[in-house]
N, C-alpha and C positions, 0 to 999 in steps of 0.2 A: 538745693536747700532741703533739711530733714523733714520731716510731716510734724516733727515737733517745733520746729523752729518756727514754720510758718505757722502752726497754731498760736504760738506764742506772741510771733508779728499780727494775727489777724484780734487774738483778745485784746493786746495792746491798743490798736486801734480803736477795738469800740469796748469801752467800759461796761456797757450796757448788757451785753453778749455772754452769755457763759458757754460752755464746751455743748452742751445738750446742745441747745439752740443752734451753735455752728456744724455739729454734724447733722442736725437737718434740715440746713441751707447746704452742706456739701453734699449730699445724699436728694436735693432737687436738683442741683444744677449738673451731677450726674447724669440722672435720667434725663435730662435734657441733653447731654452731650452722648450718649448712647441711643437717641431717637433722634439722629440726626444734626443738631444745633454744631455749628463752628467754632472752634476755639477759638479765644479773642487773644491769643499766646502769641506773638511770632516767632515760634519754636516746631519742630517735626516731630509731632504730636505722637506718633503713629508708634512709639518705644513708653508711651505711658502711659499710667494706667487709668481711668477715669475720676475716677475719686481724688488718687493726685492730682491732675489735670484741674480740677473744678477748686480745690482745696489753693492750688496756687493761681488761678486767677479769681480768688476773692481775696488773696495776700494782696495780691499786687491792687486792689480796688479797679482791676475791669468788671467784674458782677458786684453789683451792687444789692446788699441782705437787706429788704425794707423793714424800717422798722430800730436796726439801728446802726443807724449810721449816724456818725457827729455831724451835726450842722457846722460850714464851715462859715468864717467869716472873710 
């Protein structure tokens, strides 16, 4: 999937969120996967590049952005 696409699926999700906000929730959970942290992917990680990698697992809602995230019912 593009890096636009899943922007598009991750604002979709939270109304709350705008693009600032999201690139520095992508740019934490970065630094966390470059100081070590696991992908929560099960994909072979090792052909992408970090910021992808962190960008599609807040698409997919394995990292969770506090703050806003929709309550579900």
């Amino acid at each position: 999937m593009k890096v636009e696409e899943l922007t598009a699926k991750v604002l979709e999700k939270n109304p709350n969120m705008d693009r600032y906000q999201l690139a520095l929730a992508v740019a934490k959970r970065c630094d966390e996967l470059e100081n070590g942290a696991t992908s929560k992917l099960n994909i072979n990680t090792s052909s992408i590049k970090a910021s992808d990698l962190a960008l599609m697992e807040i698409a997919e809602g394995l990292v969770v952005v506090q703050g806003f995230v929709n309550a579900r019912k």
